[in-house]
N, C-alpha and C positions, 0 to 999 in steps of 0.2 A: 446408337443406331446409325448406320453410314449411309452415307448417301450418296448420289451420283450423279453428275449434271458437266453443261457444256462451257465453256467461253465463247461467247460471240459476242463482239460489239456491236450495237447499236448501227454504227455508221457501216456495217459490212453485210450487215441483210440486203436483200437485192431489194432495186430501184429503177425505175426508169426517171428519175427524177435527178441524179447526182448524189447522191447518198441514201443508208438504211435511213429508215423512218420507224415511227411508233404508230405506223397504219397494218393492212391488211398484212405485209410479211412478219411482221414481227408476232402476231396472232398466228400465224402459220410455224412460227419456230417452236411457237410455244406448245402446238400440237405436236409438231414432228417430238420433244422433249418428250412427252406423254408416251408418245406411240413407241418409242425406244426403252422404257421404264426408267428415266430422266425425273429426278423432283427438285434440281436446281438449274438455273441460266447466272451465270458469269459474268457481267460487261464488265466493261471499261467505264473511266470516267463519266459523266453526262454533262459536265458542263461547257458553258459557251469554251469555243477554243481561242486562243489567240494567238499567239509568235510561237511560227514553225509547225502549225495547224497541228498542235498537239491536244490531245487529254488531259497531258498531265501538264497542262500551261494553259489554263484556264483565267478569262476576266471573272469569276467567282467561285466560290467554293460553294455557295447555295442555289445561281441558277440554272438554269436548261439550256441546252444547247437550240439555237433557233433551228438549225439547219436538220433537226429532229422532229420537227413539226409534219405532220403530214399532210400534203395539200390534197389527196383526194377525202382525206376526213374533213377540210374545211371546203372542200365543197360539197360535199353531203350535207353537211350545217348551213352550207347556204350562203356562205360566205367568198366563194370563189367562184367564178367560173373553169371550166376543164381547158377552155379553147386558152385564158390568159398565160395557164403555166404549162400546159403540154406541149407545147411547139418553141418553149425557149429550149437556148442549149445547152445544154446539161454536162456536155464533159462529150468526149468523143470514144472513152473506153470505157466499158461500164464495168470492167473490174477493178476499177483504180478511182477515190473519189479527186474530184478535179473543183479544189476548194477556189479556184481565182474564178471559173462558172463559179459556182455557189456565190461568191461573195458577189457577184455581177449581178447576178437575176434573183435570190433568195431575197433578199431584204424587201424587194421591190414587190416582189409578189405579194409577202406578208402585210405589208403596209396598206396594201387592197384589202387584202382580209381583214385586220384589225381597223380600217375605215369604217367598214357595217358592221362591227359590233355595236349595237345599240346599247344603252344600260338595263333593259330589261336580260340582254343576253352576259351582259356581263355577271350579274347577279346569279342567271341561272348558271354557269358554267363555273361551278363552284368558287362562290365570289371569297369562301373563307382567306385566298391567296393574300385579299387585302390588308389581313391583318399580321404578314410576315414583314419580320421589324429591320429584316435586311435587301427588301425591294425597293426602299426609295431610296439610298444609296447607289445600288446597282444603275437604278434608272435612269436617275443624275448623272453618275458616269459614264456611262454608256452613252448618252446626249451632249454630255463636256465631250468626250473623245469623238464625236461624229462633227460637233463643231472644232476642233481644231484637225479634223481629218485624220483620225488614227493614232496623232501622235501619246507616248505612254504619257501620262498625267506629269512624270517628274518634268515634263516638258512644257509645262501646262503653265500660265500666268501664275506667278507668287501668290497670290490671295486666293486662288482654287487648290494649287497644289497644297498651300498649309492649310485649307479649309477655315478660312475667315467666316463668320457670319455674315457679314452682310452680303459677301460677295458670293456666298452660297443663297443668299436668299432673290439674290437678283439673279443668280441663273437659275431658282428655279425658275420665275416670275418667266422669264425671257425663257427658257424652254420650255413650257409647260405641255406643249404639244408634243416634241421628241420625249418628253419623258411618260406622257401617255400612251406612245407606240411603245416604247421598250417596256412599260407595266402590261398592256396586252399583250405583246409575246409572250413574256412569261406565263400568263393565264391560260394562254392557249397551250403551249407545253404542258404545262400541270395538269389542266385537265385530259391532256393525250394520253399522259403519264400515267397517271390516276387508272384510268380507265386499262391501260394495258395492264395491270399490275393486279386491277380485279379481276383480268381474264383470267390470269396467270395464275393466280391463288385460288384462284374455284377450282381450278385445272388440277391443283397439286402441284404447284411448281412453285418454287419461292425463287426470289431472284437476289444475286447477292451482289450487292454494288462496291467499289473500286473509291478509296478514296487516299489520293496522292496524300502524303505529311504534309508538302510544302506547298505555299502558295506562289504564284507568278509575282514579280515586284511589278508588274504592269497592271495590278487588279483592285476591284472594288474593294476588295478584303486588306489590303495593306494601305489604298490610299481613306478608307474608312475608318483603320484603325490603327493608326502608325504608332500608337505604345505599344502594342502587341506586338514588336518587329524590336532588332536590332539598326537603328537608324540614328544616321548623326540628323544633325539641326536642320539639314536641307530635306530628308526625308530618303535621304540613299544610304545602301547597305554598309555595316562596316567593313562587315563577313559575308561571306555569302555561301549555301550549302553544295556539298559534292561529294564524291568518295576518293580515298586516297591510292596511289598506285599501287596495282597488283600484277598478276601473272599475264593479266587480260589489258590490261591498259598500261601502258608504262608510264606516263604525267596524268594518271588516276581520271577522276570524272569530274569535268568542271561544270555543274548543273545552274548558277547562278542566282537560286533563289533565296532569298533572304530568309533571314534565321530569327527563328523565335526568340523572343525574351523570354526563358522560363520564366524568371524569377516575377518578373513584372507580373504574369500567366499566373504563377501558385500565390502570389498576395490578394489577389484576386477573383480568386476559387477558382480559376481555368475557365471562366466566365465566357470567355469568345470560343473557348473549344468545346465547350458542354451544348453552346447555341451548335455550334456547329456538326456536331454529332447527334443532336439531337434533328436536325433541318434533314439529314443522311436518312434515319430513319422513319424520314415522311415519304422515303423513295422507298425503297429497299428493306428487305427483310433480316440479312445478315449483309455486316460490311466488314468487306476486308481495307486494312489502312497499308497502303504502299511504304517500303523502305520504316517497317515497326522495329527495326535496332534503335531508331531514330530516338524514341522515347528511353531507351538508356543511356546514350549515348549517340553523341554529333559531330559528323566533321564539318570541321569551321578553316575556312580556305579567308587568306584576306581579299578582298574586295580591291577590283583592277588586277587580279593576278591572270594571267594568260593560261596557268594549267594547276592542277591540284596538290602539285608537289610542297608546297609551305604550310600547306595547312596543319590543322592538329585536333587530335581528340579533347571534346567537352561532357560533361556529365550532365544527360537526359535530365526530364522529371522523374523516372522510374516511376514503380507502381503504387505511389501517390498519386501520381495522375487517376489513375484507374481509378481507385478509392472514390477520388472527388468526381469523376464520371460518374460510377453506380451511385453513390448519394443521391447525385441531381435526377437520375433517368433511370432509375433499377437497372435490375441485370439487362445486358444488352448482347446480342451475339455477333461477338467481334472476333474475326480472325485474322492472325497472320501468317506471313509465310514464313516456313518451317527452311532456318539457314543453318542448320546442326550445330554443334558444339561452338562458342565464338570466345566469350570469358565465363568466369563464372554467374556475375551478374544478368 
């Protein structure tokens, strides 16, 4: 049966706010979809962005982008006033997002909002979020990097960066508060989420979400699970990912994210990518996985090189992986993009 739908990002539905939201335009695309005879929507990544206000350089591979939250929905809930967020400044072109605003005045807002979250509203606002096994991680992180001011974690005191217990346990103790803001964020995303997603599905519109291979080495996802990565003893790449030189780039593409450990990955059922595909489709109805050669085959650039020229081809999981996906999560609808004839494999 085929079907026929749009690309648009999240962050490109109009705003008077500095970026799309998952408020009233985003319910508006999802009609204009309909009224076109549309039964899919495309995005882009969702999660939080970090270095070079990208998608695809995310601080996680499970949460929500804050800067998606929509403040006239939380003041509908009751939780903001209109006068606190409509007269900051938002960016001075509103066809371009203007993420140094956002990063000025968005946190600040939000931290209003999640103040009056009482716990009776936490519980109603579907509190199931509480029991995602990759949010106190994220939260802790996201609260170590706000106390050292942005800096990436491999920057971070020795005993946070290799994740000591005790000295994990004394920053929770000492941040308990910053890590309660960045758990409401997320609640408040998911329930935005949530809710645009049942508009969208009653509508006949399924929405097919964007999920990068690689992860950012500046992220909860590497500094959470650093056997899952290619990392010497300090927690930095060996190798790091990219593509090699073509017709289009002449020193190829130096992407610099760090590269999976299959092996460590398939000894272990693919354990962190089954979570992970599996957390995808708490969003999203079909997902497509960015750069899917990646799972036959990888290039591996060594770490500190200035362009992609040294690197070399490595062999994927191949469709073992797959295998161990559908085990854990039945059939799933997963697509990739279609790069014609490459090898045989």
């Amino acid at each position: 049966m085929r079907k026929a739908g749009i690309l648009m990002p999240i962050s490109a539905l109009p705003s008077p706010y500095g970026i799309g939201t998952l408020g009233a335009a985003a319910r508006e695309f999802v009609d204009f979809l309909v009224r076109g005879g549309q039964s899919c929507w495309q995005i882009l990544p969702v999660g939080p962005t970090s270095y070079g206000d990208s998608p695809y350089q995310s601080f996680s591979s499970f949460a929500g982008n804050p800067y998606f939250i929509d403040l006239d929905t939380l003041a509908e809930w009751g939780f903001l006033e209109p006068e606190e967020y409509q007269s900051l400044d938002w960016g001075s072109d509103p066809e371009r997002v203007d993420y140094e605003a956002l990063y000025r005045n968005r946190f600040a807002v939000l931290r209003l909002a999640c103040s009056r979250l009482k716990r009776g509203d936490l519980f109603q606002l579907r509190g199931v979020l509480w029991k995602a096994d990759w949010l106190e991680d994220y939260a802790l992180f996201m609260a170590l990097k706000d106390r050292y001011d942005g800096a990436p974690w491999l920057e971070w005191p020795e005993e946070l960066r290799l994740r000591r217990p005790a000295a994990l346990e004394r920053a929770r103790k000492e941040l308990a508060g910053e890590i309660d803001f960045w758990t409401r964020v997320q609640l408040l995303f998911f329930c935005q989420w949530w809710s645009l997603k049942e508009y969208a599905n009653e509508k006949g519109v399924s929405i097919i979400g964007d999920l990068p291979i690689y992860v950012s080495i500046d992220s909860a996802d590497v500094w959470a699970s650093p056997e899952q990565f290619q990392l010497d003893a300090t927690g930095r790449p060996t190798e790091v990912a990219g593509c090699p030189p073509d017709g289009f780039a002449a020193d190829g593409q130096l992407w610099g994210n760090p590269l999976f450990d299959w092996e460590a990955m398939k000894a272990d059922g693919y354990r962190w990518w089954i979570r992970r595909i599996a957390a995808q489709f708490q969003l999203y109805d079909t997902l497509r996985i960015d750069h899917f050669r990646g799972f036959d085959e990888y290039y591996a650039i060594p770490a500190g090189d200035a362009t992609a020229r040294n690197g070399h081809w490595r062999p994927g999981p191949g469709i073992g992986f797959f295998r161990a996906v559908e085990a854990a999560l039945g059939p799933r609808d997963i697509i990739a993009e279609d790069l014609g004839f490459l090898t045989p494999s």
